[in-house]
C-alpha positions as CSV (number, residue, x, y, z in Angstrom):
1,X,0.0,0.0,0.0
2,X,1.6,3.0,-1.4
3,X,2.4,5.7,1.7
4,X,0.5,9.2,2.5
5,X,4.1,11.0,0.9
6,X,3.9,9.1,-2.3
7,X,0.4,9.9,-2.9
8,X,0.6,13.2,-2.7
9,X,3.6,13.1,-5.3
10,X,1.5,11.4,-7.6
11,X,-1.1,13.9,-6.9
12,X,1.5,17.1,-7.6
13,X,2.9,15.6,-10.9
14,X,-0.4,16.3,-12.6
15,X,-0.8,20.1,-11.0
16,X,2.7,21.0,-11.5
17,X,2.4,19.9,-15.2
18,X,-0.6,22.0,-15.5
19,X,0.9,24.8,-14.2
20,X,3.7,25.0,-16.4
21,X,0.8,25.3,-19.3
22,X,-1.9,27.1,-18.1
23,X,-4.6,28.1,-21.1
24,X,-3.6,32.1,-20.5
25,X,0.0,31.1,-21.4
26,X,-1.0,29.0,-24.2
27,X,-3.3,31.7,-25.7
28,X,-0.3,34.1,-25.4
29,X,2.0,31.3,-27.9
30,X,-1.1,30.9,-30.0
31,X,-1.1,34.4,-30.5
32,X,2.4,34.9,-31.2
33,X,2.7,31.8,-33.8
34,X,-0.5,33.3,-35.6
35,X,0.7,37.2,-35.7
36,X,4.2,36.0,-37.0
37,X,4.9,36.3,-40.8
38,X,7.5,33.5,-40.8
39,X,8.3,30.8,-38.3
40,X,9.5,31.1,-34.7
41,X,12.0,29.3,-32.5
42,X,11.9,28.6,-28.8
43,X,14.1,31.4,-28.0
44,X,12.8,34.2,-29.9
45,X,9.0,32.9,-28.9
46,X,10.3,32.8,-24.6
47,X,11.6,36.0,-24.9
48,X,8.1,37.2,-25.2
49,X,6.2,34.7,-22.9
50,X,6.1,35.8,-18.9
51,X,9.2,34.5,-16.9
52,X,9.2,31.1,-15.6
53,X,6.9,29.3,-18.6
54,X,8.7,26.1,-19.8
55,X,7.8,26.9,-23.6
56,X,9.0,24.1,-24.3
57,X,6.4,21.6,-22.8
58,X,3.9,24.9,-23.4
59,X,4.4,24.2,-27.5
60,X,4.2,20.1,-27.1
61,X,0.7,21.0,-26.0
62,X,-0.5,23.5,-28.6
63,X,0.9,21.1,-30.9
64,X,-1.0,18.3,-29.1
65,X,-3.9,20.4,-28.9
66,X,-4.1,21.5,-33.1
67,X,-3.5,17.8,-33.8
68,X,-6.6,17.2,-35.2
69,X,-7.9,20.4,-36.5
70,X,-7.6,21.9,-39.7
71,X,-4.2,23.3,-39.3
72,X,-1.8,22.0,-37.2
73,X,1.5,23.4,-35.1
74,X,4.6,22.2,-37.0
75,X,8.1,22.7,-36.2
76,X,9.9,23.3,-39.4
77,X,14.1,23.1,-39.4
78,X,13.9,23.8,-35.6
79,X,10.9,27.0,-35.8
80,X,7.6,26.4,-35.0
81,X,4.5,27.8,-37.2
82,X,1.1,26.9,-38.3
83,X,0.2,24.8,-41.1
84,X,-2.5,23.8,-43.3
85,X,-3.4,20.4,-42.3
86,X,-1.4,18.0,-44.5
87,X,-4.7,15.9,-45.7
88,X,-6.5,19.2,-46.2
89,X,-3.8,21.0,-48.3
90,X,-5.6,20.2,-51.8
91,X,-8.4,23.1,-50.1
92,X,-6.1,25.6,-50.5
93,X,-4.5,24.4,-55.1
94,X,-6.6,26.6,-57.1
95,X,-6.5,26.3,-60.8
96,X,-7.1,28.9,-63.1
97,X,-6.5,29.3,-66.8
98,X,-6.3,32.5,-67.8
99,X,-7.1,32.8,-71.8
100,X,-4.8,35.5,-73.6
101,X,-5.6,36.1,-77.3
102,X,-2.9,37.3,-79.0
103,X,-3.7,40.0,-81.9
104,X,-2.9,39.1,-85.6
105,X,0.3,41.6,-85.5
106,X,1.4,39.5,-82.4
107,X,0.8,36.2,-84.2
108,X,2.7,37.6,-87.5
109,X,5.4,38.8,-85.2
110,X,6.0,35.9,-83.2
111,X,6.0,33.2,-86.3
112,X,9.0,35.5,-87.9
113,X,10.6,35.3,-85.2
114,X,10.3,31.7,-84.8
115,X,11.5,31.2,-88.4
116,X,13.6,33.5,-88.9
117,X,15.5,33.8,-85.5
118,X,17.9,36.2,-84.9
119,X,15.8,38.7,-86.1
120,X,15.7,42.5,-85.7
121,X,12.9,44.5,-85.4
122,X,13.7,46.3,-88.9
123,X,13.8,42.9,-90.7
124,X,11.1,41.5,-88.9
125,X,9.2,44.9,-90.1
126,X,10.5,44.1,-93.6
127,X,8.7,41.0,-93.9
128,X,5.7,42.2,-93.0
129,X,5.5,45.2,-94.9
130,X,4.6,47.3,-92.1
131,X,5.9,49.2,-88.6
132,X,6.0,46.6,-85.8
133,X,4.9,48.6,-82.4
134,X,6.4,48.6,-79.1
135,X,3.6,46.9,-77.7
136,X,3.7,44.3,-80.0
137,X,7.0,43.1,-78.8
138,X,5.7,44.1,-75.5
139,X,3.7,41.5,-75.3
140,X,5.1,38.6,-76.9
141,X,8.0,39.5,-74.1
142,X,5.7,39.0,-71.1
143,X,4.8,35.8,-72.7
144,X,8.1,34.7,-71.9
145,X,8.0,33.1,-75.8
146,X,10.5,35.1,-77.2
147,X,14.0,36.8,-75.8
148,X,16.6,39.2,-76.8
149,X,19.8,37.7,-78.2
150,X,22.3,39.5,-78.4
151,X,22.9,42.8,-80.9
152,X,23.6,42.8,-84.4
153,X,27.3,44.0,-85.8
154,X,25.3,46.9,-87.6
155,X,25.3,50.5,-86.9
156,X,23.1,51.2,-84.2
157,X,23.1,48.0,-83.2
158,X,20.2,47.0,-82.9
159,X,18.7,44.1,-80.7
160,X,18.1,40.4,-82.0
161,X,15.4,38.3,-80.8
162,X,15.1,34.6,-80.3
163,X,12.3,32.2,-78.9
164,X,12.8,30.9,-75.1
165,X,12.0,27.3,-74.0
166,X,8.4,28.2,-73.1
167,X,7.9,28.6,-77.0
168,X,9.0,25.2,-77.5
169,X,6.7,23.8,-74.3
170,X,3.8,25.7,-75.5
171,X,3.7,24.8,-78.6
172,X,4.6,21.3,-77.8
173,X,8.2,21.2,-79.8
174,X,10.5,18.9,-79.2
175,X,12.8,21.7,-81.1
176,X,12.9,24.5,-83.7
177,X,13.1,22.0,-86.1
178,X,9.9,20.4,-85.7
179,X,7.7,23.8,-86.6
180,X,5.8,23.0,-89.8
181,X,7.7,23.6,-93.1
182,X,6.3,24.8,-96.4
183,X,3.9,21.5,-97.8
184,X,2.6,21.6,-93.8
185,X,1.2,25.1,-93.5
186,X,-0.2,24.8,-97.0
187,X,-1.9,21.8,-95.7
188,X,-3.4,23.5,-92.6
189,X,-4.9,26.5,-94.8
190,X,-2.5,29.2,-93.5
191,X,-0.4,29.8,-96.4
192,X,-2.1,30.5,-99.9
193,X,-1.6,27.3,-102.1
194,X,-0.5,29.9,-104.8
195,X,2.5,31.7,-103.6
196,X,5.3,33.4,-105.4
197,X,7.9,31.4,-107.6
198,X,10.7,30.5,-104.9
199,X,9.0,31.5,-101.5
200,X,10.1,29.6,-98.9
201,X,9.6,28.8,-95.5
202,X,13.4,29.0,-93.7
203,X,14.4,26.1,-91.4
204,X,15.3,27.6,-87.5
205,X,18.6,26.2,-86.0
206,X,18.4,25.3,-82.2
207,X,22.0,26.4,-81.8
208,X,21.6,28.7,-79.1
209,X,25.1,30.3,-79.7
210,X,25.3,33.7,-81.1
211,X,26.0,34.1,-84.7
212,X,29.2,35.9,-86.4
213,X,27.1,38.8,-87.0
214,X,25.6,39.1,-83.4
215,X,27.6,40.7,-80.0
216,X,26.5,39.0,-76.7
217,X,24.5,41.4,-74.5
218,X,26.7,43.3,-72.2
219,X,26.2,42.4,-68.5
220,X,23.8,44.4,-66.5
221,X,22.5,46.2,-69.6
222,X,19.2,47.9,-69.5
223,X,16.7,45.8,-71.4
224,X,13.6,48.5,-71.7
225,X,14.4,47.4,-74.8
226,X,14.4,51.3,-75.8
227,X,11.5,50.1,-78.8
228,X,10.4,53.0,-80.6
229,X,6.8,54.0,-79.3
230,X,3.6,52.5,-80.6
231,X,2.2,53.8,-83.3
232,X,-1.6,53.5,-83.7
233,X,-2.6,52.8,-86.3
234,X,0.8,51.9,-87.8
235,X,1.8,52.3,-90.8
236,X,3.9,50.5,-93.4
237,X,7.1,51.8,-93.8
238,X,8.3,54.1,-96.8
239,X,8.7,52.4,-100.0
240,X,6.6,49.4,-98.7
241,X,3.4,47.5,-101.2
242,X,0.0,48.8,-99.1
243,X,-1.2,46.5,-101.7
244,X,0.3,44.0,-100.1
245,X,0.4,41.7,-97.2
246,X,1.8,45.1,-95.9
247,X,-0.8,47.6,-93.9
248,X,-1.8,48.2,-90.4
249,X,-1.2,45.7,-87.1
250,X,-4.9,44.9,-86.0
């Protein structure tokens, strides 16, 4: 029969432990974890509890405690913080596709680029017959589908462009190479079936490396690409077929 000293032993274990995490003191940790933008540690997290609070045992039970609720206390490379309960963390994936619809110019622009990469701006504007605008490129930027190069050994020289590995996953290319040739886009409708004696449709390399005629981008350099500013409507440049394929970006 255990004596009267050991009982009451066994009867202080359980009040001492309570006292060491009393609901006010874990309200006051609770608090703290929740307001804090990034995790905590112990030390940082006793600094601001009341002296004498073994924060320790106080976070084993407010982790014990958020157990089973929707987020839970974790410690995370030795910081403690609250988490989105592992089996609930598909409640907080959200998909959304966002639909951009590029403009014919923008279509035009990019496909030059594609084929005839590196390109300028004043021979991608040559092709077309008419004044590429900032925004144009602008956009097809932010896309991430195209890239300067370098700069071409010209005066002024001016900037080349290239696609970017987002063009190829896009589009689903395993490379430049596979883009439809000549016989394909005539199949597919987008190239009249009645073109001009000796038009073709130029074969991309997927050799990254600059060409002899292009200098490497200097490091740190400014890319606000310094386009010349949207004209609206544009206009084809001087000497340039408005009969033509030439004529305004829409």
């Amino acid at each position: 029969m255990a004596s009267l000293a050991e009982v009451r032993v066994e009867e202080a274990e359980p009040m001492e432990n309570e006292t060491q995490a009393r609901p006010e003191e874990l309200r006051l940790l609770e608090a703290l974890l929740f307001a804090s933008n990034e995790p905590l540690d112990t030390a940082t997290l006793a600094k601001r509890m009341p002296d004498g609070v073994d924060v320790k045992a106080a976070l084993e039970q407010l982790q014990a405690d958020y157990a089973s609720r929707g987020v839970n206390l974790v410690r995370v490379a030795n910081k403690w913080t609250f988490r989105t309960a592992g089996d609930l963390a598909w409640l907080m994936t959200r998909e959304s596709t966002e639909t951009r619809r590029l403009s014919r110019a923008a279509i035009e622009v990019l496909a030059i680029i594609a084929y005839h990469q590196p390109v300028t701006r004043a021979e991608i504007e040559e092709i077309r017959g008419v004044v590429t605008s900032k925004g144009t490129l602008d956009v097809l930027l932010e896309t991430g589908w195209i890239k300067p190069r370098g700069r071409r050994k010209t005066p002024g020289r001016p900037l080349t462009f290239g696609t970017t590995e987002d063009f190829l996953s896009q589009f689903t290319l395993e490379q430049l190479g596979d883009l439809p040739g000549l016989e394909e886009l005539k199949g597919t409708g987008l190239l009249d079936s009645r073109l001009p004696t000796g038009f073709s449709v130029p074969t991309p390399s997927d050799d990254p490396a600059l060409r002899e005629d292009e200098d490497p981008l200097e490091p740190g350099e400014d890319l606000d690409l310094a386009l010349a500013p949207a004209v609206e409507p544009e206009t084809p440049p001087e000497g340039s077929n408005q009969g033509g394929e030439g004529g305004s970006e829409e």
